[in-house]
Structure formats: C-alpha cells, structure tokens
C-alpha positions in Angstrom: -47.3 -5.0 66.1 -45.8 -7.7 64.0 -46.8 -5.1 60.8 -45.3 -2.3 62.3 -41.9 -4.5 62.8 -41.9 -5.6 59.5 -42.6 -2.0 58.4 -39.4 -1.0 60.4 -37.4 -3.4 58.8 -38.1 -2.0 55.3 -37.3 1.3 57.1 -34.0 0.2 58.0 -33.3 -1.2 54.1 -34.1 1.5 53.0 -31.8 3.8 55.2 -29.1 1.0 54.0 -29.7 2.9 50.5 -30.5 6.0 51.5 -26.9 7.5 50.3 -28.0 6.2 46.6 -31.3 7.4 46.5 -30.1 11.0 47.6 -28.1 10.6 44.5 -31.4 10.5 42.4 -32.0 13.7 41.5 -28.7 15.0 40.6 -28.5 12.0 38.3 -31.3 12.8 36.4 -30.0 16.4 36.2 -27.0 15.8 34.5 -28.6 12.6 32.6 -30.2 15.4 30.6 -27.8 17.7 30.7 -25.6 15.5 28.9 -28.6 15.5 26.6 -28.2 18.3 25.6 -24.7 18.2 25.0 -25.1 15.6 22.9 -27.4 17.7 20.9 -25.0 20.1 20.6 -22.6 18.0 18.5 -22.8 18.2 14.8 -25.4 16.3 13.5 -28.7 16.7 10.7 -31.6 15.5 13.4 -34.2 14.7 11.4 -38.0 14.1 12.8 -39.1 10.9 11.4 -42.8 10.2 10.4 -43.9 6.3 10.3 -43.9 6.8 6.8 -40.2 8.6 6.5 -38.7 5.4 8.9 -40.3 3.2 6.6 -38.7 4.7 3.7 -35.3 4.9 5.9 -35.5 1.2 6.8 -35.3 1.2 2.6 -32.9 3.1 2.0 -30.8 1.3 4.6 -31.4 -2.0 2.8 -30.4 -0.3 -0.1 -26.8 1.0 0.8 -26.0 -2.1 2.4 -25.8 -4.1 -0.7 -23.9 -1.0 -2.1 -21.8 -1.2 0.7 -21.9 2.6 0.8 -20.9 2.7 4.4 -20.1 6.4 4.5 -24.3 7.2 3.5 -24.7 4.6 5.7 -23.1 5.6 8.8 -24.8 9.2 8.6 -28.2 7.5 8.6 -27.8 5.0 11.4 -26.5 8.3 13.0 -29.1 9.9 12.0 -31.6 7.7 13.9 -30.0 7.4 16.4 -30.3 10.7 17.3 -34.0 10.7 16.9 -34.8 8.1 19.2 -32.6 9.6 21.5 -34.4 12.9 21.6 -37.8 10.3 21.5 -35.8 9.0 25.4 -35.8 5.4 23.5 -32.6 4.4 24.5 -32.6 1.1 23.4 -32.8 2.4 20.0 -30.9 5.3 20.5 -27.9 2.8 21.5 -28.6 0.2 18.6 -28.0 2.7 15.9 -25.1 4.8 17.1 -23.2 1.4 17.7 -24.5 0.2 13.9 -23.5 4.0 13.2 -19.7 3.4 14.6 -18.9 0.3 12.8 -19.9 2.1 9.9 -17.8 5.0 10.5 -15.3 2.3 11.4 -15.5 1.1 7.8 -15.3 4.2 6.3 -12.7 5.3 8.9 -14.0 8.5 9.7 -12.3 8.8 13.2 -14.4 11.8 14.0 -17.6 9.8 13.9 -16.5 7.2 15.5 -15.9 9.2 18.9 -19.4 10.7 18.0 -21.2 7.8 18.0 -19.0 6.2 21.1 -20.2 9.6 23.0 -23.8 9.3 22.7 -23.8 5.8 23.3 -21.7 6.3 26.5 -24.4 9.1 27.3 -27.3 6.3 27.2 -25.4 3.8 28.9 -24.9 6.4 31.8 -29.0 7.1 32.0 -29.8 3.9 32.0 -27.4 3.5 35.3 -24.9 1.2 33.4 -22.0 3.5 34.7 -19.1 0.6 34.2 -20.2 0.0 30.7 -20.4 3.7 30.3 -16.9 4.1 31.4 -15.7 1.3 28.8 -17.1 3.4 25.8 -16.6 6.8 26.9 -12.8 5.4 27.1 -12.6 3.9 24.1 -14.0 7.0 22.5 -10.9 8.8 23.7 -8.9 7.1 20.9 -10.4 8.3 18.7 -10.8 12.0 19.8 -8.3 14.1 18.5 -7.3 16.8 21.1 -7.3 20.7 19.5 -9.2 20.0 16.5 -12.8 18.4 18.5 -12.4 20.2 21.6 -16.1 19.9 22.0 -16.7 16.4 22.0 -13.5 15.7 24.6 -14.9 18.3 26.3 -18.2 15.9 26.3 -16.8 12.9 27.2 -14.9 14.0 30.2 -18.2 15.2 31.3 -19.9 11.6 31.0 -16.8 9.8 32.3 -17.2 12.4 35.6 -20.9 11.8 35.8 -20.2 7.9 35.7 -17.3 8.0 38.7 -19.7 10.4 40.6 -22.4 7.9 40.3 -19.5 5.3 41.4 -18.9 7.5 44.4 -15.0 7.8 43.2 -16.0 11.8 44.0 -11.7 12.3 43.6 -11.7 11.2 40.0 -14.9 12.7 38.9 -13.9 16.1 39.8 -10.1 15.5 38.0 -12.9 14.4 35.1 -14.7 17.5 35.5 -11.5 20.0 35.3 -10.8 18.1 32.0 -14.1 18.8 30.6 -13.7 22.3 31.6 -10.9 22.3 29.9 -11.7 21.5 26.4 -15.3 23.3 26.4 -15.5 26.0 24.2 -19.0 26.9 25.0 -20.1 29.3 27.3 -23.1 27.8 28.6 -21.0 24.3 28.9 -18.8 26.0 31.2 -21.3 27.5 33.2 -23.0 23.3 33.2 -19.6 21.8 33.6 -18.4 23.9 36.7 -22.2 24.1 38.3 -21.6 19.6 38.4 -18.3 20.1 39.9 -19.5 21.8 42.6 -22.1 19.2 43.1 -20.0 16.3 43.3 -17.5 18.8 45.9 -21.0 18.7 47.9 -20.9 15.0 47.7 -17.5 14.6 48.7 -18.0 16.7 51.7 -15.7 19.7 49.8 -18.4 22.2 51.1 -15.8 25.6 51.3 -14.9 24.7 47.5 -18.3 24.1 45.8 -19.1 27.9 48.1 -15.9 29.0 46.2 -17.6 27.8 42.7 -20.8 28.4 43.4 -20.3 31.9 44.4 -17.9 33.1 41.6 -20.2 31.7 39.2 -23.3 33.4 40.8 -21.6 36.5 40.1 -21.6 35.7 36.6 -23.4 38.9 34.8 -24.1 36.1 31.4 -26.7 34.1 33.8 -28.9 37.0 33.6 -29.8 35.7 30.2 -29.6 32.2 31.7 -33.0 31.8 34.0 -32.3 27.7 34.6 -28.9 27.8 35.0 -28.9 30.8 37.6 -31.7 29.1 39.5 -29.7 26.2 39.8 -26.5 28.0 40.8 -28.6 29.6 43.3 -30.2 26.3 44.7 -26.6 24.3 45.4 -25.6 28.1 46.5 -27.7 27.9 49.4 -27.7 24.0 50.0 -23.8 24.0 50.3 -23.4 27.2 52.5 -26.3 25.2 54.9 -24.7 21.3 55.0 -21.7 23.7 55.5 -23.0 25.8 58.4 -26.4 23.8 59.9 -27.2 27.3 61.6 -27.5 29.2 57.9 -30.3 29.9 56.6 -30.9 28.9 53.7 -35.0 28.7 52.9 -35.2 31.9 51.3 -32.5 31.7 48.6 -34.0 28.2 48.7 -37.4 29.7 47.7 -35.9 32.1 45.8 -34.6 29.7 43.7 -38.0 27.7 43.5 -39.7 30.5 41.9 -37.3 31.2 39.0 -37.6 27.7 38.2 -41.5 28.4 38.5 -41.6 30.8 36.1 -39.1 29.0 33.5 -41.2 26.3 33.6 -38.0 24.1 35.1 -40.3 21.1 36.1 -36.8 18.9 37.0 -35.5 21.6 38.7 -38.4 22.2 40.7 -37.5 18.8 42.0 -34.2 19.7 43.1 -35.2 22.6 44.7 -38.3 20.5 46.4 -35.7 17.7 47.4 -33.0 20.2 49.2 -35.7 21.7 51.5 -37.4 18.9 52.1 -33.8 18.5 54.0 -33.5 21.8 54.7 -36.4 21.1 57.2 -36.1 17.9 58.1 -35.0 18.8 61.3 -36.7 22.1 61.5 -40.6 21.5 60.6 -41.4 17.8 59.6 -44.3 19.2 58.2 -43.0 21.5 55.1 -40.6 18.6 55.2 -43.1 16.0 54.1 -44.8 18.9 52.1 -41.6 19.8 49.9 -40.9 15.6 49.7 -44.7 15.0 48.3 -44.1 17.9 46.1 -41.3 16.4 44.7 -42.8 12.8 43.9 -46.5 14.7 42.5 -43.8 16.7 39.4 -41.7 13.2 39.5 -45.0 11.2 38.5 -46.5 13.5 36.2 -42.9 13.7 34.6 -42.5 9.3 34.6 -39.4 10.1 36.4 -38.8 6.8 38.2 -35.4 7.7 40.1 -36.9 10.7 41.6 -40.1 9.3 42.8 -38.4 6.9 44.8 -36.4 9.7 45.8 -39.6 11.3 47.1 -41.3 8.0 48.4 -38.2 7.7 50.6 -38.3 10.6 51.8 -42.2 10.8 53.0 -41.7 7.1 54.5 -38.9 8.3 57.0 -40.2 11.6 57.6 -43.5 10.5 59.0 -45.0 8.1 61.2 -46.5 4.7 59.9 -49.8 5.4 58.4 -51.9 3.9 56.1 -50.7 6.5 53.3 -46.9 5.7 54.2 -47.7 2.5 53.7 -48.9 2.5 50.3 -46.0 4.9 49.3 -43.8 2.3 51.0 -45.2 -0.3 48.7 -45.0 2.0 45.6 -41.5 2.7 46.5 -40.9 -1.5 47.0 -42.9 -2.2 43.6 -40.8 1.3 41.9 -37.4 0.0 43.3 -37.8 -3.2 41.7 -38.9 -1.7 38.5 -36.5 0.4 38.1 -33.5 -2.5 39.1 -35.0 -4.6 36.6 -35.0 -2.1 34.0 -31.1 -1.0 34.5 -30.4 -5.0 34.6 -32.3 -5.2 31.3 -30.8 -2.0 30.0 -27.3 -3.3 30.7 -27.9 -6.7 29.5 -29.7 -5.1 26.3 -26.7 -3.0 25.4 -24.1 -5.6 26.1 -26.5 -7.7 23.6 -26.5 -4.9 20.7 -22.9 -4.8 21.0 -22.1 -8.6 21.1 -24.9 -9.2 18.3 -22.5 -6.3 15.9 -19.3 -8.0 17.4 -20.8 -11.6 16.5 -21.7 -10.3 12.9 -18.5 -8.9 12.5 -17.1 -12.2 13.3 -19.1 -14.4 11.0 -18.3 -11.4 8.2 -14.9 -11.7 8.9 -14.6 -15.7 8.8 -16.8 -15.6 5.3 -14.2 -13.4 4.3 -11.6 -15.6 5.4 -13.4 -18.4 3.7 -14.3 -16.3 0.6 -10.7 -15.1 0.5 -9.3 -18.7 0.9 -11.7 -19.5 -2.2 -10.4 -16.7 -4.9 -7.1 -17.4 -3.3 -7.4 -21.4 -4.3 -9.2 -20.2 -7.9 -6.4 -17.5 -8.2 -3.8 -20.1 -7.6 -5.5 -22.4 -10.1 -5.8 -19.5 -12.7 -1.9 -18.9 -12.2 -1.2 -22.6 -12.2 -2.8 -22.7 -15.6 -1.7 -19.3 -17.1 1.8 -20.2 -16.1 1.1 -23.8 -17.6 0.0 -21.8 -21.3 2.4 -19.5 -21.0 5.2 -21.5 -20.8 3.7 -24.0 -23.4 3.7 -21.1 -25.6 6.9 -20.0 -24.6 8.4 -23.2 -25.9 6.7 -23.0 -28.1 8.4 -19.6 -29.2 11.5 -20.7 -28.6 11.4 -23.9 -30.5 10.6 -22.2 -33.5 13.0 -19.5 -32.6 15.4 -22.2 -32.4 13.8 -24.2 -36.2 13.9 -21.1 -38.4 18.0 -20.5 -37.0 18.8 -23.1 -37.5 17.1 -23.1 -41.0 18.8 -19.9 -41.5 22.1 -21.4 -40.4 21.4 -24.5 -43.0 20.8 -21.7 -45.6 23.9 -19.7 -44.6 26.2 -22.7 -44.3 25.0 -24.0 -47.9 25.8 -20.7 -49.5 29.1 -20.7 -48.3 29.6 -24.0 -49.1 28.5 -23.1 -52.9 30.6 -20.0 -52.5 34.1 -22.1 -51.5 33.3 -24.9 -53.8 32.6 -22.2 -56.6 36.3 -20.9 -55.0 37.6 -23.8 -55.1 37.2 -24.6 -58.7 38.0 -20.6 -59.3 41.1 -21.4 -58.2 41.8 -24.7 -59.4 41.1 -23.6 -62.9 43.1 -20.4 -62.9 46.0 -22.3 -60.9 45.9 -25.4 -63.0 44.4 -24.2 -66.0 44.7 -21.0 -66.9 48.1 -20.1 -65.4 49.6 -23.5 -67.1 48.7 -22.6 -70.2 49.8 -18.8 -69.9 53.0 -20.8 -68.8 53.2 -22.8 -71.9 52.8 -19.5 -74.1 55.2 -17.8 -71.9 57.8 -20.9 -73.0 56.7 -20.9 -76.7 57.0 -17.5 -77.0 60.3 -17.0 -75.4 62.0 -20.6 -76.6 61.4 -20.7 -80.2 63.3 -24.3 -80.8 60.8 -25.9 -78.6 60.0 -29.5 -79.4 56.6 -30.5 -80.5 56.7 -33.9 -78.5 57.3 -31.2 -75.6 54.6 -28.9 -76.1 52.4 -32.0 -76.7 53.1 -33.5 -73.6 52.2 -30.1 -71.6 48.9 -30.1 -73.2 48.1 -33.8 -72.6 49.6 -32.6 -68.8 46.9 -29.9 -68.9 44.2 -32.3 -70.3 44.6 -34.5 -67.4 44.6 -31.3 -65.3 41.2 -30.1 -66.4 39.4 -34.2 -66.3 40.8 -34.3 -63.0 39.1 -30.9 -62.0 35.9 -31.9 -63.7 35.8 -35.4 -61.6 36.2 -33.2 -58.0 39.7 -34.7 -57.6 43.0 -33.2 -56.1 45.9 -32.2 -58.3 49.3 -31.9 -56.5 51.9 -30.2 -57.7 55.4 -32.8 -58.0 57.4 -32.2 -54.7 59.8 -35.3 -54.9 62.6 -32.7 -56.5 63.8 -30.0 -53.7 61.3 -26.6 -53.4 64.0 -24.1 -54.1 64.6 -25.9 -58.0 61.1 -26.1 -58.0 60.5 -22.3 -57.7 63.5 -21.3 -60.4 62.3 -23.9 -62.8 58.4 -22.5 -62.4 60.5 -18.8 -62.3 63.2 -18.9 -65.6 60.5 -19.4 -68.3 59.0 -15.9 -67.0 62.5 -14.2 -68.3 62.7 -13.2 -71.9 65.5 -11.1 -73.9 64.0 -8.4 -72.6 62.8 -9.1 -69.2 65.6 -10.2 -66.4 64.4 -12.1 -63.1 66.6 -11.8 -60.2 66.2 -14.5 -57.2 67.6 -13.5 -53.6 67.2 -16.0 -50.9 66.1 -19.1 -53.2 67.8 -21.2 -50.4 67.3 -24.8 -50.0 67.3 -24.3 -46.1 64.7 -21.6 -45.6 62.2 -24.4 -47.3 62.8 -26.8 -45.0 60.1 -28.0 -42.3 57.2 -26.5 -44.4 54.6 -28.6 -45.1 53.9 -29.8 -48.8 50.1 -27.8 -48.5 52.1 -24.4 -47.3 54.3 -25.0 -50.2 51.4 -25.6 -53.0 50.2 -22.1 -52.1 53.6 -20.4 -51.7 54.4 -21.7 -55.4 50.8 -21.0 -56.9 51.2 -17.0 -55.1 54.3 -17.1 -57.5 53.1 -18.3 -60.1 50.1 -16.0 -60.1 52.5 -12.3 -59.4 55.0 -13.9 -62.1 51.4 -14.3 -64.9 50.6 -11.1 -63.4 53.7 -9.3 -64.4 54.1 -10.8 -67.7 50.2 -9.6 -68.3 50.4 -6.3 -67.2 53.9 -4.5 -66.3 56.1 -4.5 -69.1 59.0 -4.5 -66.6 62.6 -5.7 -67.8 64.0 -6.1 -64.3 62.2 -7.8 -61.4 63.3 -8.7 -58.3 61.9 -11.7 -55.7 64.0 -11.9 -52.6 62.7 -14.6 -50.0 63.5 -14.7 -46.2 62.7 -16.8 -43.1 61.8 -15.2 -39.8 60.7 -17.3 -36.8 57.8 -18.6 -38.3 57.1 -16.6 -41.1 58.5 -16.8 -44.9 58.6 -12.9 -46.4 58.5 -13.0 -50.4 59.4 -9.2 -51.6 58.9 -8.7 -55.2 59.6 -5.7 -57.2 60.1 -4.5 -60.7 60.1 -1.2 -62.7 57.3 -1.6 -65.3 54.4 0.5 -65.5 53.4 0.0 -61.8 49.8 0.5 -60.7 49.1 3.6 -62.7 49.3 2.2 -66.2 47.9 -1.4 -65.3 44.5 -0.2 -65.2 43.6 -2.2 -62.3 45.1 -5.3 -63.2 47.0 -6.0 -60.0 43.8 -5.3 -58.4 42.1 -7.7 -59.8 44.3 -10.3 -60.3 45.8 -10.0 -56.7 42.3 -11.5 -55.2 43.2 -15.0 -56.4 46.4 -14.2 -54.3 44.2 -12.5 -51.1 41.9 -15.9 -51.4 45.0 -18.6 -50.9 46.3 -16.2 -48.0 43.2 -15.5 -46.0 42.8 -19.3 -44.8 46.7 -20.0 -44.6 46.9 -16.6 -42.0 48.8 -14.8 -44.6 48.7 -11.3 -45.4 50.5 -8.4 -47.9 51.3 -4.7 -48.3 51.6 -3.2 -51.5 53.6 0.3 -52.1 51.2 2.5 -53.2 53.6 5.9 -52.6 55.9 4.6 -55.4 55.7 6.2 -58.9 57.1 3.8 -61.3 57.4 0.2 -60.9 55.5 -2.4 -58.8 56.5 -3.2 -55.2 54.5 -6.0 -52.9 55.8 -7.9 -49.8 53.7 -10.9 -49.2 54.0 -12.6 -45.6 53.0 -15.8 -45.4 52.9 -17.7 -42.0 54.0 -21.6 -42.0 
C-alpha cells in the first residue's frame, strides 16, 4: 500500500508537468526543422575525416598568427556546420561563436547574423530558450532586411519556436507571421505556416489552425511533398478533434501514419503515435497504451530523450500500476533527470564558450591597451629625440645661415668701404688737385703779368694740398671771407677775352644759414661745371643764376658753346664727379637734352 502511495505521488508530479511533456514532440519537430533551415543558408559543408580535422586544426593555427581573420572565419564556419549536421552541439556552438568574432573582425555583417543564427538554433535544441532569444536578437542587428530575406526569415522562426517553448503562444505566432514574411522559399512557407498552426493548437486558437491547416492541405505543391503533407494531415485531424471531441479523427489519423510509413518519417511517426494515443485516451485505453509504447519503442531506437519521456508518461497514466509501469516510471525518473542535467550543462556550457571568447577578447584588448601604451611611450620618446636632432640641426642651420651673412655683409660692407675711400680720394684729388691746377693754368693763361712769387705760392698751396691728401687728412676750403665773394673770386679767372661769365643771384643773403659742408660741395659743383666748360664748350657767353626756394638752392647754368653734340661725351663724364657730391647731400640735376646749340643744366641742391 505504502508503494502504491508513493507511486501516486510521482503520478501526481508528473501530471504537475504534464503540459511540458506534451510539448515534447513538437519541439523536437521544429528543433530539426530549423535544421534544416539552417542548412539551407549559404555555406561550403565539408565532411571531415580525422585526418582532414587534423589538418584543419593546422591550418587554423596557421591563420591565426597571420591574423587572416576573413579565411579564418569561413573555417570556424565551416566546422561548425559539420558538427552540427554530426548533432554535436557543443561543438557546433564553439565554432560558430569563434566563427562570429571572426566575422566581427573582418566585419562581414552577413556572417555575423549567420553564425548568431545557428548558434541561436543550438541553443534552442538544447532547451536554452532565454539564451536563445538573446542571440537570435542580437542577430537581428546585423540582418539587413531586403537583401538576406532568408536568414530573417530564419530567425523569426527560432525566436517563435523559443516563445512557444516559453508558452508566450501571442508573441510566437506575431514571430511566426514575420518569418512568413521574409521566406522566399516555398517549402519554408509550407514549414513556417504548418508551426503556426501548431502553436494556434497550443493556444487553444482551434477554428484558426482549421483555417491554416485546411488551406494548406489544399495545396496542389504537397503532392511532391510526402512529409510535409502527412504532417499537414496529422494536426489537420488533431485540431478539428480537440476542436469538436465528437469528430472523428482516427482515420485521417491513420491516414497520416501511413504516408509517414512509407517516407520513412521515423519523427513523424511519433507525432502521429502521440496524437492518437490521445485520440483514444478516452475511447480505448488499450490502442491508447499501444500508440503511447509505439511512440517511446521509434523514440529509443532514435535516442530521442524528450520523446521517450513523452511516451513513458503517457503509458504510466494510461494504465494501472504494474510491474512494467513501474519500471517505465523509473526510466522516465532516471530519463527526466538526464535530460535536466544535460539542458543545465548545455546552458552552462554555452554561456562558458561565450564568456571564455568574451574573457579572451578582454585580455586581447588590455594587451593591446598595454601594447599600445608601450609604442605610444617609445613613439613619444622617438619624437622627443627626433624633435631634440631636429632642432639641433636646425640651429644648427640657422647659425651658419646667420655666419656666412654676416660674412657676406663683412665682405659687402668692406667693398664699399674701399669703393668710398677710393671715392673719396677720387674726389679729393680731382677737387683739390686736379681742378686747382686747371685753375692756375686757367689764370696764367688768361693774366699774362702774373707774378712769379704768386704762381709759387699756388703751387706750394697745392703741394700742401696733395701731403695732406696723402696723410688721410681733411682740406677745407677758407670760409672766414663771405660765400658770395668766395664764388666770384673761384668764378672771374674762368672769363677770358673771349669768354664772358655772367652771375645772377650771387647774393650774400641767399648763402646765409647754410652750413660750411653744404657750402664746400656747392663751390666744388662750380668749380667742376666752370673746368668743365673751359675743357670742353668753347662758349663765349655763360650764364649761372642762383636762387633760394624754401629749402632748396637752384644753380642754372647755361652757355652757347658746342653743347653735348660736339663734346664727345665730356659732360658725361665729367658730370659724375658732380652726380657723386649730390647723391649723399639729396641733390639732384636735369640737363636739356632738346636744345641744339649750347649747354643748359639746373642743379638742385637741398640744404
């Protein structure tokens, strides 16, 4: 008695779950449904021999160090379609998640919500619906709508799977309708809209999974479609029954059973053994057992775990407590367990792959940091130093820039000083000299009685001249009588019988307030055009006129000798001992060119 209690308690447990467990064997339909989508996405699947992995695993090594993550990423995908299609999802998982950070790297957005896919696809087979969710999400970002129709059209159909499994039956079918939506493949349609009638059974939407079920019965493409129309034609007849309890359903039911006979649909053949175990639950418990140990014999021989304790379930509250029950009552205890502790691991083991990547990622990013902070310290020190050469050198440039100007400048300001002391002495001697004794001549030749003592006396004058020119020293002209006598007296011995001189504006006044150096020049300009004239124009008339305006003295000479024509360049040359004493002194002077006979020349001079 106390066994049969005890027995009855497990009974009731397990009537606690029953809702789950009914959920079994849809859940391992779609879980390999969404197989198959998954292997209709892009990919080169390759079937890997021990040796070939081997060589992989190289090859792997390999592009790691040569960080070719794009070759990379398509390997890790690669593989991880392999194991997939080998139901190792642990393995599966490892390398699509190695597969997206990859794709990450090489940012190949496509791939990325490829590899998010699958692994939300494993996540949802192994029962880890939440996590499932979180990926299949986070694939969405990286899905473009329009241009991979195929793969949102994928993901929807995982995220509705996951909120069926979650019982949110409202948001699974909104899920579904999306998936729909984007599919652009026939048979995916057919899937897609078969799963959202199932989860309208589940919500208790009988009237619209008839509605589906029966527009896509009539379907004339599931004639080439054996599976798919004997699943159609299953949830056909189990909808119409939990919709009306008085229909009956067992021979579409069986109907149903024997296409998936003959297509060799061993998971089908499940369903279809599940929903008449129900069927006649309440009609016959013996088919009803019959159909439920059907159902776990094909679950065993197929290792589905999920479905035989769909099956164990079934036979233990179908019959009375029996030896038999009792053992499938401890197989469904010992199976239960199992197959908790497997989705716990499953979860934990995928939340490990993904914090092992995320931890690496980490540590990469903080030796990068730390790498980065290094070259940034050596870069700083290389600019440090560089700028430290650089600017050594550029002072270096600069300071003998700076040495060969002002070598050049040295150079420069020596010639000139050569060139004005050769000037200088130029001048002095045709001033002092040359001019003085022209100016003795000039008096011999045009004063005949001339006293010797006279004459001597000039010559000793110009003597002292020339010593004093020879020892670097300054001869003045005498300034003690007033400038105006000065000028006629250096002027009369110019005039001859033949030559008159006639002086306008010879005023004591205009001289005054002009300094003693203004007047040197003034009377050596004169003294120089009166030579000059003598030398070279054979005039018998010549004219100086002198006037004072504001700050300027204007000396006008004229006469009507041969003028510039017949001088043969004379003036030219001699007037450049007269340009050299007005160029420093601001002076300046305009000779008439346009005249044809005589010699015209106004000299400005400022004081």
């Amino acid at each position: 008695m106390k066994t049969f209690i005890i027995f009855l308690s497990y009974i009731f447990i397990i009537l606690l779950n029953l809702s789950s467990c009914k959920d079994f064997i849809t859940r391992k339909k779609k879980s390999n449904e969404l197989i198959n989508t998954t292997k209709a996405l892009p990919s080169s699947i390759i079937d890997y021999s021990n040796e070939t992995i081997q060589l992989t695993h190289k090859e792997i090594f390999k592009l790691i160090k040569e960080k070719n993550n794009k070759s990379l990423a398509n390997i890790y995908f690669q593989m991880g379609h392999y194991y997939l299609n080998k139901n190792k999802s642990d393995s599966a998982f490892y390398y699509f998640n190695h597969a997206k950070e990859a794709y990450l790297l090489d940012n190949n957005n496509v791939f990325i919500g490829k590899s998010l896919i699958d692994m939300a696809i494993i996540q949802a087979n192994e029962g880890d619906y939440i996590g499932s969710e979180e990926t299949a999400v986070e694939a969405l970002r990286y899905i473009k709508k329009s241009q991979h129709n195929a793969s949102l059209s994928a993901v929807y159909n995982c995220l509705a799977i996951s909120k069926t499994e979650q019982k949110d039956y409202d948001q699974a079918i909104i899920y579904y309708n999306l998936a729909l939506k984007f599919s652009t493949n026939k048979i995916s349609v057919i899937n897609i809209k078969n799963n959202g009638a199932v989860v309208n059974i589940k919500a208790g939407n009988y009237d619209n999974a008839i509605k589906i079920l029966t527009k896509l019965s009539k379907d004339p493409f599931l004639n080439n479609l054996p599976i798919q129309k004997a699943r159609i034609t299953d949830n056909l007849a189990y909808a119409k029954w939990l919709y009306n309890p008085n229909y009956k359903a067992d021979k579409i039911l069986y109907q149903a059973l024997k296409m998936r006979e003959k297509a060799s649909d061993s998971i089908g053949q499940i369903a279809n053994h599940y929903h008449l175990s129900e069927y006649y639950e309440k009609i016959s418990f013996k088919k009803a057992i019959f159909h439920a140990i059907k159902m776990y014999d094909i679950a065993s021989k197929l290792g589905n775990i999920d479905d035989q304790l769909a099956a164990m379930q079934k036979i233990i509250l179908l019959d009375t407590p029996s030896t038999r029950e009792k053992n499938y009552f401890n197989s469904y205890i010992r199976l239960n367990d199992e197959i908790n502790l497997k989705r716990i691991k499953a979860k934990n083991q995928f939340a490990l792959i993904r914090y092992e990547v995320e931890r690496n990622k980490e540590e990469n990013a903080l030796l990068k940091a730390d790498n980065a902070q290094k070259n940034y310290l050596l870069l700083k020190q290389k600019v440090m130093f560089g700028s430290v050469i650089c600017l050594t050198i550029l002072i270096l440039i600069l300071l003998i820039f700076w040495y060969q100007r002002r070598k050049a400048k040295f150079r420069q300001e020596k010639i000139e000083e050569v060139h004005r002391t050769k000037l200088k002495y130029s001048k002095k001697i045709h001033d002092e000299v040359a001019n003085s004794i022209y100016f003795l001549m000039v008096q011999l030749e045009n004063n005949s009685d001339a006293k010797p003592t006279k004459i001597i006396d000039e010559l000793e004058l110009l003597y002292h001249k020339s010593r004093d020119i020879s020892h670097d020293e300054e001869f003045k002209i005498d300034l003690k009588e007033e400038f105006s006598i000065t000028l006629r007296n250096l002027i009369k011995p110019y005039g001859a019988k033949n030559t008159r001189i006639i002086l306008i504006g010879n005023e004591p006044h205009i001289w005054e307030n002009i300094s003693n150096n203004k007047k040197e020049d003034i009377y050596y300009i004169l003294k120089e055009l009166m030579t000059n004239m003598k030398k070279h124009s054979k005039a018998d008339i010549v004219t100086l006129k002198f006037k004072k305006e504001y700050s300027t003295i204007s000396i006008e000479y004229s006469d009507n000798g041969v003028g510039l024509a017949g001088s043969n360049g004379g003036n030219f040359k001699d007037l450049k001992n007269i340009k050299d004493r007005l160029d420093p002194s601001q002076g300046c002077y305009f000779i008439d060119k346009g005249k044809l006979t005589g010699y015209s020349i106004k000299i400005i001079y400022s004081i």
